[in-house]
C-alpha positions in Angstrom: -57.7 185.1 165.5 -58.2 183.0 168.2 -54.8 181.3 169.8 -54.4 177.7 170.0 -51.8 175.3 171.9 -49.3 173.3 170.4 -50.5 169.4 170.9 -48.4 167.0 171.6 -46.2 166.2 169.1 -47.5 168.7 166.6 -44.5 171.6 165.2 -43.4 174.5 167.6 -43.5 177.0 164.4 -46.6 175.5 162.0 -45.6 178.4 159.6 -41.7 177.6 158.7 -43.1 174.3 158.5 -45.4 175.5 155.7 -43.6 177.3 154.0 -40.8 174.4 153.5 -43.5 172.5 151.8 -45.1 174.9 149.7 -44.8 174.0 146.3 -43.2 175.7 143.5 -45.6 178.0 141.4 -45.1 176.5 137.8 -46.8 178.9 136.0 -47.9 182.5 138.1 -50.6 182.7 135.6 -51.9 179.5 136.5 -54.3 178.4 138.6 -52.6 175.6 141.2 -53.0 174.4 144.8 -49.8 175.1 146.7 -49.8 173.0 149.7 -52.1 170.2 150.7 -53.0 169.2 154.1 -56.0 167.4 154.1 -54.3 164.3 153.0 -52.6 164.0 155.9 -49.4 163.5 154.5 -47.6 166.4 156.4 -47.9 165.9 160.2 -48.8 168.8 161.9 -50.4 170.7 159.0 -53.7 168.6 158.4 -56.0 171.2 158.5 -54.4 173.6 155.7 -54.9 174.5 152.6 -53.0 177.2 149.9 -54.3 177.9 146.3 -52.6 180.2 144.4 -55.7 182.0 142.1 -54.0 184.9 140.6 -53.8 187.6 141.7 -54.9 185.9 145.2 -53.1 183.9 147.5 -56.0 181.9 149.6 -55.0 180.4 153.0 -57.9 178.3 154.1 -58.2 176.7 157.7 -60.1 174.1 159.0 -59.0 174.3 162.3 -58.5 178.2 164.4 -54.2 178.6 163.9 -52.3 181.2 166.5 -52.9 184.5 164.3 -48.6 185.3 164.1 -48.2 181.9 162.1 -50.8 183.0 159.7 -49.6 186.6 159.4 -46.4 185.1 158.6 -47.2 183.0 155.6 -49.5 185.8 154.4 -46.6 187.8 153.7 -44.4 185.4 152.5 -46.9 184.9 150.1 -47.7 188.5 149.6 -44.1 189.4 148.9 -42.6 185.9 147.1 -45.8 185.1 144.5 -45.0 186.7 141.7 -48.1 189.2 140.6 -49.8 188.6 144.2 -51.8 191.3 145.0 -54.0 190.2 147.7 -53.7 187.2 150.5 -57.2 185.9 151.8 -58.1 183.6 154.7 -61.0 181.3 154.9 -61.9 179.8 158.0 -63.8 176.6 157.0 -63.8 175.4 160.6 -66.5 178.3 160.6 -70.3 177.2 159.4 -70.1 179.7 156.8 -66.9 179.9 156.0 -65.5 183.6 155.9 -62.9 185.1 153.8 -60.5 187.9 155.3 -58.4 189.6 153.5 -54.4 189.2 155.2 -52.6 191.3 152.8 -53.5 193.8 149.7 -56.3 194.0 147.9 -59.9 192.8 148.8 -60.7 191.0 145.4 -63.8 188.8 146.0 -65.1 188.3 142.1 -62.4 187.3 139.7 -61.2 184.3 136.9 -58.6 181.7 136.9 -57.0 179.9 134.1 -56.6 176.3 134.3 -54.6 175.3 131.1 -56.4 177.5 128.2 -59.6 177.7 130.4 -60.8 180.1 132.0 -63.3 179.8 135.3 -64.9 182.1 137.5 -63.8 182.7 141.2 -65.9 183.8 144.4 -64.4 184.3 147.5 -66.8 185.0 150.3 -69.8 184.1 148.9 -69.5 180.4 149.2 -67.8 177.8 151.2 -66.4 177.1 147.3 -64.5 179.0 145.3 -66.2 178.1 142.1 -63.9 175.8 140.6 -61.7 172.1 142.7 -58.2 172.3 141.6 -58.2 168.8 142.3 -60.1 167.6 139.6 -58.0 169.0 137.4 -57.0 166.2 135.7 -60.7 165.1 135.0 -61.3 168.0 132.9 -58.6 167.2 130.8 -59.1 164.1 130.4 -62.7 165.0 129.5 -61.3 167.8 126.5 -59.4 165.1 125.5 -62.1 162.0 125.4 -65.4 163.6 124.4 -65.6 164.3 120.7 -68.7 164.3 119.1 -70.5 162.6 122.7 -73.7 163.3 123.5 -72.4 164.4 127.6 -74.7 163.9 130.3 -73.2 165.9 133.6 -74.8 165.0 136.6 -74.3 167.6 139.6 -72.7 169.6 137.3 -71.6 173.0 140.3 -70.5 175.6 138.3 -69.7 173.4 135.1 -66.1 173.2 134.6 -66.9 169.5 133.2 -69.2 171.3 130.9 -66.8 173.6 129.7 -63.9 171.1 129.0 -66.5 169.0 127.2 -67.2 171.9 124.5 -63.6 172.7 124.2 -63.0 168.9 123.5 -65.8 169.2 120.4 -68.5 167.3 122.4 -72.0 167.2 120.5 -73.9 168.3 123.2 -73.9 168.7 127.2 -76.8 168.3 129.6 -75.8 170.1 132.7 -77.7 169.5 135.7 -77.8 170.8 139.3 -80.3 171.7 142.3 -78.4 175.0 142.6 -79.9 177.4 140.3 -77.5 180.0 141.3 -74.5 177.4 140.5 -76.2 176.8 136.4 -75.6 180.7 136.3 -72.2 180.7 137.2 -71.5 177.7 134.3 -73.5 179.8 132.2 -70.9 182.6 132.6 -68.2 180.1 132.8 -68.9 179.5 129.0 -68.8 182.9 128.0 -65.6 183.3 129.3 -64.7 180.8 127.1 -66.5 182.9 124.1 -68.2 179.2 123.8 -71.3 178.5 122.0 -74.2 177.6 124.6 -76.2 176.4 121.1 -75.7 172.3 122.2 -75.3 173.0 125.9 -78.3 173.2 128.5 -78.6 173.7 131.6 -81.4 172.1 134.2 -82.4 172.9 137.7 -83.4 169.0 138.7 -83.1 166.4 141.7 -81.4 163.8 139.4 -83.5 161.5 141.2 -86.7 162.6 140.2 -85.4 163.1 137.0 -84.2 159.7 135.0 -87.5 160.0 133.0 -86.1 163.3 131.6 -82.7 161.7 131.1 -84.8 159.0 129.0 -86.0 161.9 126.7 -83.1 163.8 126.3 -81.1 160.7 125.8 -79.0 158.1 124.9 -76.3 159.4 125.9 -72.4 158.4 125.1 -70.6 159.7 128.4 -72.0 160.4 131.9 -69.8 162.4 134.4 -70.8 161.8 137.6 -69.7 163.9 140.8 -72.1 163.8 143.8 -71.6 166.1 147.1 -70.9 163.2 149.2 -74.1 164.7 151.5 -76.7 167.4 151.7 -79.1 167.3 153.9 -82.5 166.2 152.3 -80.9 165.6 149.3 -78.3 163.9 148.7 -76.2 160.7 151.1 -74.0 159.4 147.9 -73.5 155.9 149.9 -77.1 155.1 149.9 -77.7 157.2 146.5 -74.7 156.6 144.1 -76.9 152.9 143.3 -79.6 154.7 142.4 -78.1 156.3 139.1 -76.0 152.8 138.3 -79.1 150.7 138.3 -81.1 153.1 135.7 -77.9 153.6 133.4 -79.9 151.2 130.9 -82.4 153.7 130.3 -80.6 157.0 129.1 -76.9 155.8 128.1 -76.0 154.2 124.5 -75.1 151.2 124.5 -71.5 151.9 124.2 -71.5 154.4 126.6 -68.4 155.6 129.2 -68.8 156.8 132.6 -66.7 159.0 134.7 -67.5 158.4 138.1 -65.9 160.8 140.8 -66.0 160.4 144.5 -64.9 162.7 147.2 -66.2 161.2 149.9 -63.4 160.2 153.0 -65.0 157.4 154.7 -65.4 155.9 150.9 -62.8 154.3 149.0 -62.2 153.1 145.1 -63.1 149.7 145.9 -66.6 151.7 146.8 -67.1 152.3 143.5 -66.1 149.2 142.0 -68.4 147.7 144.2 -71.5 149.7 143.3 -70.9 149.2 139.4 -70.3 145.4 139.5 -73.9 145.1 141.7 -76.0 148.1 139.4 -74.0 148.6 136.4 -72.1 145.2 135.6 -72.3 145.6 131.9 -69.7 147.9 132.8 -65.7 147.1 133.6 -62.7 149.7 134.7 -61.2 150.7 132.3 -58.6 153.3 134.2 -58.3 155.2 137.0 -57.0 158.5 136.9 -54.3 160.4 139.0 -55.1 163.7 140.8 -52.3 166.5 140.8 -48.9 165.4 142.9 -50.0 168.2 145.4 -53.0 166.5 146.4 -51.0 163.4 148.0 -53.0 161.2 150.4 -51.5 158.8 153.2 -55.2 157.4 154.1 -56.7 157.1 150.4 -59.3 159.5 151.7 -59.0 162.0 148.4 -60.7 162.4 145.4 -61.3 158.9 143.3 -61.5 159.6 139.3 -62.9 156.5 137.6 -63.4 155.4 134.2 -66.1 152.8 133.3 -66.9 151.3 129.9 -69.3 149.3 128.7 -68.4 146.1 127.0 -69.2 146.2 122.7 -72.4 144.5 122.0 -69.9 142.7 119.2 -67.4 141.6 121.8 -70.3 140.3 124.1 -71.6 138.0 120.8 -67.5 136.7 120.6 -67.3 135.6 124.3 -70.5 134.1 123.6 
């Protein structure tokens, strides 16, 4: 790996740093992120990540770190996680992000649990693993809010919404994605689950080419919504994320709820609850939900989880 200097300022010894602040592994059977740098709320160590995906340990940089520190917290990890059979670096300051193997075994294909789910892993493959341990909390919230809703999923990735949906007795989910290789992996997601794909579908669409669809499919009684905050030719979710709020109207129920997620750093909450009150204003906040501890964030630059409503037709006539 290539060496580094120490900036001004920043920690002598970045790994006993680290490891100081690693959290505690509540469950080694359980999928959890360890340490969290990219909220910027441990100086010096901004540009690391640790997940713990038993059996792997992942280590992922977005910055080059002297090789020694690294080695270090590899086998700390290697020799303190209980179960751990293989350590992994990803170098994300890479374009295609590769995965190393530190320590053990070279395990690239695999499955986590996340509470009684189960979601498929792929190291190497992807910048992604497969599955954001920080939207942990939406999922649940989504097993616990969706019975009996008609779901549509909107960039669904690999469709852990999907999944938590069936599990929480939705009527049906409409999964869909531009990445047909992505719908193959919720596909298999679900089968891990030994869940019934008979009211779940999956479609390979530019959501904004697509409302008409929506329209047909449709109405439907809760929208998740989690854009990429850009892809080239496809997708700037500053410009875009109006675009959906203005045509809610045509493929939501009239009571309909909206999960709105945003992972976009140079876009805040008040983002959000600007682009609903201009598109969507038939629609108020209703809550706002927490992301794991871990994920703590001095610059509110994280991952915003936020629950929309639609006001009752009947509670409209009342004000009235």
């Amino acid at each position: 790996m290539k060496e580094t200097s120490a900036e001004p300022g920043s920690y002598s010894d970045w790994a006993a740093q680290l490891l100081e602040k690693l959290e505690p592994v509540l469950d080694d059977r359980q999928s959890q992120r360890l340490f969290h740098g990219r909220g910027h709320a441990h100086f010096g160590l901004e540009q690391v990540t640790v997940d713990w995906l038993p059996p792997v340990a992942l280590i992922t940089l977005f910055k080059s770190q002297e090789g020694p520190q690294v080695e270090a917290v590899a086998n700390h990890l290697h020799k303190t996680l209980p179960g751990c059979t293989s350590v992994q670096l990803q170098k994300r300051y890479l374009k295609s992000g590769p995965v190393e193997v530190l320590k053990g075994d070279s395990i690239s294909s695999f499955s986590v649990w996340e509470g009684s789910l189960k979601y498929k892993i792929s190291l190497g493959q992807n910048r992604n693993t497969g599955l954001f341990l920080d939207m942990k909390n939406g999922r649940q919230w989504v097993v616990e809010n969706c019975r009996n809703k008609r779901v549509l999923n909107l960039f669904s990735y690999t469709c852990g919404f999907s999944v938590a949906a069936v599990n929480g007795e939705a009527k049906s989910v409409y999964n869909i994605d531009l990445s047909r290789p992505a719908l193959n992996v919720g596909r298999e997601n679900h089968r891990l689950n030994e869940q019934s794909l008979n009211n779940v579908a999956f479609d390979k669409l530019d959501v904004f080419k697509s409302f008409g669809r929506f329209a047909k499919r449709g109405p439907f009684d809760l929208l998740i919504c989690d854009p990429p905050t850009f892809q080239k030719d496809s997708v700037d979710i500053a410009k875009d994320y109006p675009k959906i709020l203005r045509r809610l109207s045509q493929f939501m129920a009239p009571e309909a709820t909206l999960l709105l997620c945003l992972n976009a750093p140079n876009l805040g909450g008040d983002f959000l609850m600007r682009i609903v009150e201009e598109n969507a204003p038939d629609y108020s906040l209703k809550t706002e939900l927490k992301r794991p501890g871990v994920f703590a964030d001095d610059q509110g630059k994280g991952l915003k989880l936020m629950i929309f409503e639609k006001e009752p037709v009947e509670g409209k006539h009342k004000m009235e």
